[in-house]
NUBAKOL-672164 format. One line per field, with one value per residue (C-alpha): x, y, z; residue number from 1; residue in one letter. Coordinates in steps of 0.1 Angstrom, whole numbers, plus 5000, padded with zeros to 4 digits. Each point is the difference from the previous one (the first is absolute). Example, Ala and Ser with C-alpha at 12.3 -4.5 7.8 and 13.67 -1.06 7.14 Angstrom:
<pts>
px <- c(5123, 5014) .
py <- c(4955, 5034) .
pz <- c(5078, 4993) .
pos <- c(1, 2) .
code <- c(a, s) .
</pts>
This chain:
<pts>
px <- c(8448, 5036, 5007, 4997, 5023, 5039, 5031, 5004, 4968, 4998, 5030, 4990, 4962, 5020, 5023, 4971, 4977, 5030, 5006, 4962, 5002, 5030, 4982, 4973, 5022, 5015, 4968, 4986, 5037, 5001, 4962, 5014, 5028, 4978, 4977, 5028, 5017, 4968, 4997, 5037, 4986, 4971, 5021, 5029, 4976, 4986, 5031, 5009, 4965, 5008, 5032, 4991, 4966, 5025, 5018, 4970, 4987, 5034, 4995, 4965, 5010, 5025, 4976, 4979, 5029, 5007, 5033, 4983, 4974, 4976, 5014, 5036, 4990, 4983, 5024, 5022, 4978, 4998, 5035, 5008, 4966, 5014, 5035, 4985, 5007, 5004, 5001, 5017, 4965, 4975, 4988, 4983, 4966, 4979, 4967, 4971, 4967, 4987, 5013, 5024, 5037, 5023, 5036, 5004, 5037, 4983, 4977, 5010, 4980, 4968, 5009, 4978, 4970, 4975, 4994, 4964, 5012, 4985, 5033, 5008, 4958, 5012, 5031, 4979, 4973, 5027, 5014, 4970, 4997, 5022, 5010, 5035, 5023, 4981, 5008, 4984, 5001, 4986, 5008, 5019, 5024, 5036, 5013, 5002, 4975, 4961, 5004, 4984, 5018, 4993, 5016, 5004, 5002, 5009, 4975, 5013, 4976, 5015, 4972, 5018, 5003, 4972, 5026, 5007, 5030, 5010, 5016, 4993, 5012, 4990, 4988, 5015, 5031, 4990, 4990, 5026, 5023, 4976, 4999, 5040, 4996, 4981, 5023, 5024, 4982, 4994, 5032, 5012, 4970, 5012, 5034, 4995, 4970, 5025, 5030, 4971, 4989, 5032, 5015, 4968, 4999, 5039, 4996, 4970, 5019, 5030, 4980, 4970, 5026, 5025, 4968, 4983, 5028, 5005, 4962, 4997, 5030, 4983, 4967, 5017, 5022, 4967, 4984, 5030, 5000, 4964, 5001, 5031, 4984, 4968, 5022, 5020, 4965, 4989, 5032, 4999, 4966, 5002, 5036, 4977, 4972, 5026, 5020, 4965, 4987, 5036, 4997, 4970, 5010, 5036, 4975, 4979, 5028, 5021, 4967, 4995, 5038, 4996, 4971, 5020, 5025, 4970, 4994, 5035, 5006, 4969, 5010, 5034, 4986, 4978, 5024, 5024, 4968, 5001, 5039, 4992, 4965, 5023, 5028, 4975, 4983, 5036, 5010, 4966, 5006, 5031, 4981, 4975, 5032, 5013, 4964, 4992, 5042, 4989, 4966, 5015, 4964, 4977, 4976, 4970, 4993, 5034, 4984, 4977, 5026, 5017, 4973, 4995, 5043, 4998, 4969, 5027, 5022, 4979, 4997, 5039, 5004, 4971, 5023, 5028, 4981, 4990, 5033, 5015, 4974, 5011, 5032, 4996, 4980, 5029, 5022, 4977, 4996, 5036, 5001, 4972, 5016, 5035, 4977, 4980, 5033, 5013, 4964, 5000, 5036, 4995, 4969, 5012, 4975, 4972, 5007, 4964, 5016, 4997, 4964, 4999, 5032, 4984, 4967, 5016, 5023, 4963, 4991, 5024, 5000, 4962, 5008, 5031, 4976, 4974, 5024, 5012, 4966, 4996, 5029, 4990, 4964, 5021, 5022, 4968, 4987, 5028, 5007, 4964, 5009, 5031, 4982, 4968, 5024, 5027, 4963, 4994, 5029, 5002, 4966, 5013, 5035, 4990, 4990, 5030, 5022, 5013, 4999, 5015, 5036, 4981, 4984, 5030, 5014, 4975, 5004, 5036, 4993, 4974, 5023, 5026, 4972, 4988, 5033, 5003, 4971, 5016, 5027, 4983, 4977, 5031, 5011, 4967, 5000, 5036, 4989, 4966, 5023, 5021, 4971, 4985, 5033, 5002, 4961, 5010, 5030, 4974, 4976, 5026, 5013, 4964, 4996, 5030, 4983, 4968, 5015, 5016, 4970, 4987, 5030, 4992, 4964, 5011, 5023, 4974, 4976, 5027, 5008, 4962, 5000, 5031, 4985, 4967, 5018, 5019, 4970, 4985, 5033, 4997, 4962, 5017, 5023, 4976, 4976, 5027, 5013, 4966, 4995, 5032, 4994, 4962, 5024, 5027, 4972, 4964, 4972, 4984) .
py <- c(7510, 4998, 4973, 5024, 5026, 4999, 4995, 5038, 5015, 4973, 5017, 5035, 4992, 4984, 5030, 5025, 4979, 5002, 5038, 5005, 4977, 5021, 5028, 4992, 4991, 5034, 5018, 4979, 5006, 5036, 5006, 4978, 5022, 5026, 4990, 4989, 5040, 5012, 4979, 5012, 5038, 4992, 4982, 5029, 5027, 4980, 5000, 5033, 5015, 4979, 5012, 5035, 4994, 4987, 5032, 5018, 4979, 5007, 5038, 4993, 4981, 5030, 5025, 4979, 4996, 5037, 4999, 5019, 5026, 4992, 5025, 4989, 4964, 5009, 5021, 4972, 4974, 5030, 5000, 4965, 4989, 5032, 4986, 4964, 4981, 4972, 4981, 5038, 5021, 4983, 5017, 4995, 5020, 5009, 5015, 5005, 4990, 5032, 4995, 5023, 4994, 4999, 4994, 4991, 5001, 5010, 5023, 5021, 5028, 4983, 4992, 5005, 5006, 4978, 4980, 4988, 4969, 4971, 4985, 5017, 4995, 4961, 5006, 5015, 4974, 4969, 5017, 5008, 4964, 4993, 4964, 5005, 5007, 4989, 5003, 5022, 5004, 5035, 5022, 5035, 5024, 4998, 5033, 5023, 4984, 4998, 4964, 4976, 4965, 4972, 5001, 4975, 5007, 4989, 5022, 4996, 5021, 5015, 5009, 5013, 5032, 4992, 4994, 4980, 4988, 4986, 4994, 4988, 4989, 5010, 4972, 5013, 4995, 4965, 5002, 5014, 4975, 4974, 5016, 4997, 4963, 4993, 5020, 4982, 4965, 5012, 5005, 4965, 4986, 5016, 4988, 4967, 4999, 5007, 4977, 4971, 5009, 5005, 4972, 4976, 5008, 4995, 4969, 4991, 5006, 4978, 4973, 4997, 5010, 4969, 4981, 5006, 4992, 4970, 4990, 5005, 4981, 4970, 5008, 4995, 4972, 4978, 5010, 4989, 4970, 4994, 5004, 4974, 4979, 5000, 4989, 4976, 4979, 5006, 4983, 4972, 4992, 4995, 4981, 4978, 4997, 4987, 4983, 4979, 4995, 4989, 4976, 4988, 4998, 4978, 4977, 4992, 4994, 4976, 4982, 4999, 4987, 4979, 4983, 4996, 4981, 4976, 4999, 4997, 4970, 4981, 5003, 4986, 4971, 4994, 5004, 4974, 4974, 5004, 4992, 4969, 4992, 5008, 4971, 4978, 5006, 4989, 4974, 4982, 5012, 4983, 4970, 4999, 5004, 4970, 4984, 5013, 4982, 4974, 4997, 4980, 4985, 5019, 5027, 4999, 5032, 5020, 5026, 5009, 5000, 5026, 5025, 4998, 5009, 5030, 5008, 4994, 5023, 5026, 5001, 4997, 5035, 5014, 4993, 5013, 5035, 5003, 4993, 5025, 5024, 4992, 5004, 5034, 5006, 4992, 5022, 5032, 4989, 5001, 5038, 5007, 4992, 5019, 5029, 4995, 4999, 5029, 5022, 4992, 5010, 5031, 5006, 5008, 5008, 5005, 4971, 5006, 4990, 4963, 4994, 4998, 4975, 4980, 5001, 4983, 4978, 4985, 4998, 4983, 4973, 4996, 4993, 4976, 4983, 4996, 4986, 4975, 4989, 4998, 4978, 4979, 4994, 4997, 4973, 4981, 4999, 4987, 4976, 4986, 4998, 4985, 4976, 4993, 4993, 4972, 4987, 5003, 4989, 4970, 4988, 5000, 4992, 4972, 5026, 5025, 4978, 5019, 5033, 4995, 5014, 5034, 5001, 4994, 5026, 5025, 4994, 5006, 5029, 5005, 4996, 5026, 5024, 4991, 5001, 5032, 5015, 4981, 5021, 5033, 4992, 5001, 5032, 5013, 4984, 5017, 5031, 5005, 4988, 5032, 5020, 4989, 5014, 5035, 5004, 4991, 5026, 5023, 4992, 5005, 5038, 5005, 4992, 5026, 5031, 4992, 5002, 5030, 5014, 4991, 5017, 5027, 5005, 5000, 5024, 5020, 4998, 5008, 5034, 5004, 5004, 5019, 5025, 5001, 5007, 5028, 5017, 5000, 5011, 5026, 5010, 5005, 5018, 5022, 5003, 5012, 5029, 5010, 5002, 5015, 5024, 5008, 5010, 5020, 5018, 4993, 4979, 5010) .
pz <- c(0781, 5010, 4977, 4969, 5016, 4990, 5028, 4986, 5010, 5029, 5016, 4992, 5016, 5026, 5002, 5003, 5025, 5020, 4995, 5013, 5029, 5013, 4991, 5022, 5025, 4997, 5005, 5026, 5018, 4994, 5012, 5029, 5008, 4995, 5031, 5014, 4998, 5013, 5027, 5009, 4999, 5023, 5024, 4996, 5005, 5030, 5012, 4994, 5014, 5036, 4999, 5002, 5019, 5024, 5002, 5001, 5032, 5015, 4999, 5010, 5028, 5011, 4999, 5029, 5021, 5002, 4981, 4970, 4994, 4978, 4973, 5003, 4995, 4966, 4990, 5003, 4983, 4966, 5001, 4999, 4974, 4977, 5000, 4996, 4964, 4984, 4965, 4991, 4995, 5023, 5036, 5030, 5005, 5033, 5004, 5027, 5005, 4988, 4969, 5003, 4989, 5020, 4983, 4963, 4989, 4966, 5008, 5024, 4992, 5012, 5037, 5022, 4972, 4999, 4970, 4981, 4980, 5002, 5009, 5035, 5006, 4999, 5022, 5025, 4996, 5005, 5028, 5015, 4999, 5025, 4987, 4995, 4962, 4973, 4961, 4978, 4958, 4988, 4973, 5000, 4986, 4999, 5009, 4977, 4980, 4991, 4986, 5027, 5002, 5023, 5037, 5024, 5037, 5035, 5029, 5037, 5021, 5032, 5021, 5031, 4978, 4976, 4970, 4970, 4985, 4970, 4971, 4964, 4965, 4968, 4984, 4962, 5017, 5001, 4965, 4987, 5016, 4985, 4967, 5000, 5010, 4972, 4979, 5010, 4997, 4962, 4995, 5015, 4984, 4960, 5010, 5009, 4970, 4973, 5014, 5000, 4971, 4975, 5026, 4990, 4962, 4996, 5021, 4981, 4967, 5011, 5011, 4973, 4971, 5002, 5012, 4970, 4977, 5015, 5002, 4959, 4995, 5024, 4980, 4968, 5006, 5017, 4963, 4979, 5029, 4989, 4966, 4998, 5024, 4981, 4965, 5021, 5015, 4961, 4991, 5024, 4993, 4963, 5008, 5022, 4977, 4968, 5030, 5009, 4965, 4992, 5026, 4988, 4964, 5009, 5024, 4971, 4977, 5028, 5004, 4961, 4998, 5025, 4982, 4964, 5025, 5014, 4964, 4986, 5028, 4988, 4964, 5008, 5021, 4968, 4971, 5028, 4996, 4963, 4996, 5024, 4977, 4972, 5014, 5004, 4966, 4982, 5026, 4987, 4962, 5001, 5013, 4978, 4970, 5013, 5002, 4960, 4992, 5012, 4979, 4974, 4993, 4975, 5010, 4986, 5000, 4995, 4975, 5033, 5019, 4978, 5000, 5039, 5002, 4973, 5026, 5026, 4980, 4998, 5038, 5003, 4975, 5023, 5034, 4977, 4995, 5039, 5005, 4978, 5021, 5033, 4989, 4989, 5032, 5022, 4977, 5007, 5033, 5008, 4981, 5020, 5033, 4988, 4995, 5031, 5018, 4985, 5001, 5042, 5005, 4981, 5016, 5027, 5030, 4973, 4977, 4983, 4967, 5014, 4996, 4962, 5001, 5028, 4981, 4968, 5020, 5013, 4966, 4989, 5025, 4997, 4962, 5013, 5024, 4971, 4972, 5027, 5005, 4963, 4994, 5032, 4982, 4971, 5010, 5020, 4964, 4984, 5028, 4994, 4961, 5004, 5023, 4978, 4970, 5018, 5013, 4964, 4986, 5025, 4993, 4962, 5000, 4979, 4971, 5006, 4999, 4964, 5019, 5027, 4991, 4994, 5029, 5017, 4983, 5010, 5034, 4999, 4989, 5030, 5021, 4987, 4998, 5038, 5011, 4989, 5009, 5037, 4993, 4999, 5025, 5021, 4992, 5005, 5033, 5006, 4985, 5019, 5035, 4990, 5000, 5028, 5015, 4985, 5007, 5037, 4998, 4984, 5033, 5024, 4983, 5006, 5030, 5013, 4974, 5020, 5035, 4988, 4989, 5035, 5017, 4977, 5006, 5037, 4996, 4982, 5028, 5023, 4974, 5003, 5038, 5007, 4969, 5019, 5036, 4983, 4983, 5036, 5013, 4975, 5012, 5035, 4990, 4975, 5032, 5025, 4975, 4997, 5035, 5007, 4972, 5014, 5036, 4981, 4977, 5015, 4987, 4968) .
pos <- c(1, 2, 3, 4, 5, 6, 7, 8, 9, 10, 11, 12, 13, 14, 15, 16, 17, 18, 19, 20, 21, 22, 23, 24, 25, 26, 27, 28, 29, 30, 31, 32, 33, 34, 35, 36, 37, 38, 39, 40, 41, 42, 43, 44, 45, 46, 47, 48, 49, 50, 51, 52, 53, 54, 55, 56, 57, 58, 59, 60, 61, 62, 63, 64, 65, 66, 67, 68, 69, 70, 71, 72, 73, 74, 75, 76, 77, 78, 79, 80, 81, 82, 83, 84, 85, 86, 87, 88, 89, 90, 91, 92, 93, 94, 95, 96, 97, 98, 99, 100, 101, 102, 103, 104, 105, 106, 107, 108, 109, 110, 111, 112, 113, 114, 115, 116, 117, 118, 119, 120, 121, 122, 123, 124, 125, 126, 127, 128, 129, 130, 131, 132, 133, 134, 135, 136, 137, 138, 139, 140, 141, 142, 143, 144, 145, 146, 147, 148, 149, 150, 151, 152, 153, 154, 155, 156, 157, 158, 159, 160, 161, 162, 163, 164, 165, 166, 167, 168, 169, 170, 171, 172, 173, 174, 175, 176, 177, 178, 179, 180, 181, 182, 183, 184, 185, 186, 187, 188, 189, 190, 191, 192, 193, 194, 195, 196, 197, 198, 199, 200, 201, 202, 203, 204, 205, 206, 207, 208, 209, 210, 211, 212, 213, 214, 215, 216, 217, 218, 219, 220, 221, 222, 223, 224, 225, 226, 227, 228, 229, 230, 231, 232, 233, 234, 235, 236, 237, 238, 239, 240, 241, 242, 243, 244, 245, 246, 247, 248, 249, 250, 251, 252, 253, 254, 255, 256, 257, 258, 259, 260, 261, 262, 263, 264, 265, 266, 267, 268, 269, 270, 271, 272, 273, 274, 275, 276, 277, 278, 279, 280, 281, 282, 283, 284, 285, 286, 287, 288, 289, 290, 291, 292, 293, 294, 295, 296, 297, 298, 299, 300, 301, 302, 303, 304, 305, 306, 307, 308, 309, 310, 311, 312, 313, 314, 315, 316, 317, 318, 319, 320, 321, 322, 323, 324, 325, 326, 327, 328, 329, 330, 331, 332, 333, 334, 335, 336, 337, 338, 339, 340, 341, 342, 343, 344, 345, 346, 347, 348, 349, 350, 351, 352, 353, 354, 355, 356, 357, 358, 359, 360, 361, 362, 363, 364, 365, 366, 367, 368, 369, 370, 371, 372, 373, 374, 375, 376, 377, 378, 379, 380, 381, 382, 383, 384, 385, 386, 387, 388, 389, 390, 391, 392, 393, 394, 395, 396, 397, 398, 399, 400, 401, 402, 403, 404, 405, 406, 407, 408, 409, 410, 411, 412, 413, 414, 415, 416, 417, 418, 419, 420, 421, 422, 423, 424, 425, 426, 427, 428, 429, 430, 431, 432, 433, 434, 435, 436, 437, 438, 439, 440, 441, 442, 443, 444, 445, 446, 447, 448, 449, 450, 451, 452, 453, 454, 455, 456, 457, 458, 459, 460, 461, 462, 463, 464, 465, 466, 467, 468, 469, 470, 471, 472, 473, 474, 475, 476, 477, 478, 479, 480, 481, 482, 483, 484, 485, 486, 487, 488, 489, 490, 491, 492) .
code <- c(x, x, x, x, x, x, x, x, x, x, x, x, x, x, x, x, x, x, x, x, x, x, x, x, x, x, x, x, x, x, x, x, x, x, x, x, x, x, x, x, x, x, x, x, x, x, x, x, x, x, x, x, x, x, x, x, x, x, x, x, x, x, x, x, x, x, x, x, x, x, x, x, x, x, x, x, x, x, x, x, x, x, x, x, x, x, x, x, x, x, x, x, x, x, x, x, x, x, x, x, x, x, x, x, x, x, x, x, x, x, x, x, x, x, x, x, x, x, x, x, x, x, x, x, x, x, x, x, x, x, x, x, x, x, x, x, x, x, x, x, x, x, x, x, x, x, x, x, x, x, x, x, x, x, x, x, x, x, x, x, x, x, x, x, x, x, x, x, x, x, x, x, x, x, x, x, x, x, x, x, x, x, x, x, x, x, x, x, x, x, x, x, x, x, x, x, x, x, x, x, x, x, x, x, x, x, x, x, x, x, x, x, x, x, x, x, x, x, x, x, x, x, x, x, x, x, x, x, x, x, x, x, x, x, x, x, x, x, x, x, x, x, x, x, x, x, x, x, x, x, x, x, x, x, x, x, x, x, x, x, x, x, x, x, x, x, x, x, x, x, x, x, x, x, x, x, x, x, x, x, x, x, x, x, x, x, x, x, x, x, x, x, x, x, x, x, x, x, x, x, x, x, x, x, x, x, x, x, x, x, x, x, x, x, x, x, x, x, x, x, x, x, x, x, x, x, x, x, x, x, x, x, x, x, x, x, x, x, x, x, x, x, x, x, x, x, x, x, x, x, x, x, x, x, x, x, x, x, x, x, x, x, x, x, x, x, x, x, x, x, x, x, x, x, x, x, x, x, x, x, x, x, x, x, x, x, x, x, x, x, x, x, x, x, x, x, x, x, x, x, x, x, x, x, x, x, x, x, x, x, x, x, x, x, x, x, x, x, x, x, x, x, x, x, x, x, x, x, x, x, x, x, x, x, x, x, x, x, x, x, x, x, x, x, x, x, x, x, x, x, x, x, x, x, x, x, x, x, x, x, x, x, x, x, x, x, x, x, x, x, x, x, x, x, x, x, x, x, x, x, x, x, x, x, x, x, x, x, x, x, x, x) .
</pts>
């Protein structure tokens, strides 16, 4: 219930409970003093009634030791109870068991008449009692006037001379006094209402005012604090999504790469065992040249001979193609690698440009691998030939005899054309050897863009978490102006 009240109308609630408490107090102070005032009267007309009972008993006294007559003593006792007074206007009354009065500062006129009211019946009756003063409340009439108001009096019998004395308050008197007590208390209590509550409203003011200012500034900064936390964890997760699939991408391509370098390396160890086969292939065509010089017998079959070389021939302008293919291979290859070289440093932390270059260098080296293999088959083949026709030629050097100057002349130019296709073997060798090397650079630049990606994606997931521990930050802070603002203006 509280909780949806404002520090304004907290204070002023506060502010008023506090002006009826005191009030209260007030009252139940005032009604206090009030008993307390009347207590005061009883025990001053107590006081005041043995005081002159004890005058009275004096005179009484004198009278039984002779030093008085009767008359003279109550002559003297009139005098001094019509001379009596106190509190300004109140007197001291006697009267007899017969109801008769006998001094009455305020009615003299009735001494000595005896009187019907129901009031001097219980004098008599209390002093007839013979039990000592006793209080009594009745009503009567001030003098002067028929309005009957409550009295209070103090009865001291005196029964040597069959008397009562007394005294009394009226108790208006006490009510008036009370009435002007609470007067009074009013007053304080409009007073002291008005200073709490202009004091509690201006307080209230200057405390909820600059609260509440400050509590929609909190309220609006913890929503802008939100709303740019909210875009900053947006932010950091897509950063962390491309980061990852970044990642992913580069580890595919360095494991790609590094698979066109297993690749590369085995197609440089093969194109190495052709140039050796290749040695070896004119190191034993020059062999057999010398054998087919020194066939100066006939070969039988020289014409055969010849169609099995332009077979031979046939092969050689075959080896010649592949080789004009791998050739052109390493050529595009090299490009390739320029442009792979130039794609990954431009690529920067992305280098997704890579993947088609790396694709085709692949390619390309498949193809490489494959014309090497070709011209290895190629070169078995004409190895067997070669082989099949000395075997040939051997077995009829007796019929070649005539043809052997042309056959010797066709391996010579065998062996130019092997050791030339020895020569390029070499530079393919040296060639593919390069590019093993710039696929390995290529592999190694790929390796740091990865680890940067992996520093990246870390960093990302780092962005991720401090963006998610300043949104909840910014729910804090979004919770505690609301609270503070449910204090300053109340709950809603």
């Amino acid at each position: 219930m509280l909780d949806k009240l404002s520090i304004k109308r907290k204070i002023i609630y506060w502010n008023i409970f506090i002006i009826i408490l005191f009030t209260l107090t007030l009252i139940y102070l005032g009604n206090a003093s009030i008993n307390r005032l009347i207590d005061e009267k009883k025990i001053q007309i107590k006081n005041l009634s043995e005081a002159l009972a004890a005058v009275v008993v004096h005179y009484v006294k004198l009278e039984k030791e002779g030093k008085l007559s009767h008359e003279e003593a109550i002559s003297r006792v009139k005098a001094s109870v019509n001379a009596a007074r106190y509190d300004g206007d109140n007197y001291f009354f006697i009267g007899d068991y017969d109801m008769r009065q006998i001094v009455n500062p305020k009615r003299p006129k009735d001494d000595g008449v005896i009187q019907s009211s129901a009031q001097y019946k219980k004098f008599v009756e209390i002093s007839l009692k013979n039990t000592g003063p006793e209080f009594l409340s009745y009503f009567t009439t001030r003098p002067g006037s028929t309005e009957e108001i409550p009295k209070l009096t103090y009865l001291i019998p005196i029964p040597e001379w069959k008397w009562y004395i007394g005294t009394g308050i009226y108790i208006d008197d006490v009510d008036r006094a009370k009435n002007k007590n609470l007067i009074q208390l009013m007053t304080i209590t409009t007073i002291i209402t008005v200073l709490l509550m202009f004091g509690g409203i201006k307080i209230a003011n200057f405390i909820s005012k600059p609260l509440s200012y400050l509590t929609n500034l909190l309220k609006k900064s913890s929503e802008n604090m939100e709303e740019e936390s909210t875009q900053l964890t947006k932010m950091s997760e897509d950063v962390g999504k491309s980061s990852n699939e970044q990642a992913s991408a580069i580890q595919g391509t360095a494991a790609a790469i590094s698979e066109v370098t297993s690749m590369i390396a085995r197609t440089s160890t093969l194109t190495l065992n052709s140039e050796k086969l290749s040695q070896t292939i004119n190191n034993r065509t020059e062999m057999g040249n010398t054998a087919v010089k020194d066939m100066v017998s006939a070969m039988a079959a020289i014409q055969e001979a010849g169609q099995r070389l332009s077979e031979i021939e046939a092969i050689i302008i075959q080896i010649e193609n592949k080789a004009m293919i791998i050739n052109d291979i390493v050529s595009k290859t090299e490009l390739l690698s320029l442009n792979a070289s130039i794609e990954s440093a431009r690529a920067g932390e992305h280098g997704k440009g890579f993947a088609v270059v790396a694709e085709e260098v692949g390619n390309l080296a498949k193809t490489s691998g494959k014309s090497s293999n070709e011209i290895r088959d190629l070169l078995n083949k004409s190895r067997e030939k070669v082989k099949s026709i000395l075997e040939l030629t051997l077995s009829r050097v007796t019929e070649g005899q005539s043809k052997t100057i042309e056959v010797s002349n066709i391996f010579d130019q065998i062996i130019i054309d092997v050791k030339e296709i020895n020569t390029q073997m070499s530079q393919i060798t040296e060639a593919t050897k390069e590019q093993e090397i710039g696929v390995k650079q290529i592999s190694e630049a790929m390796t740091k863009i990865d680890l940067s990606a992996i520093n990246n994606l870390k960093s990302a997931e780092n962005s991720i978490r401090s963006s998610s521990k300043v949104l909840e930050i910014s729910h804090e802070l979004k919770t505690i102006s609301t609270k503070t603002e449910d204090i300053v203006q109340g709950k809603k």
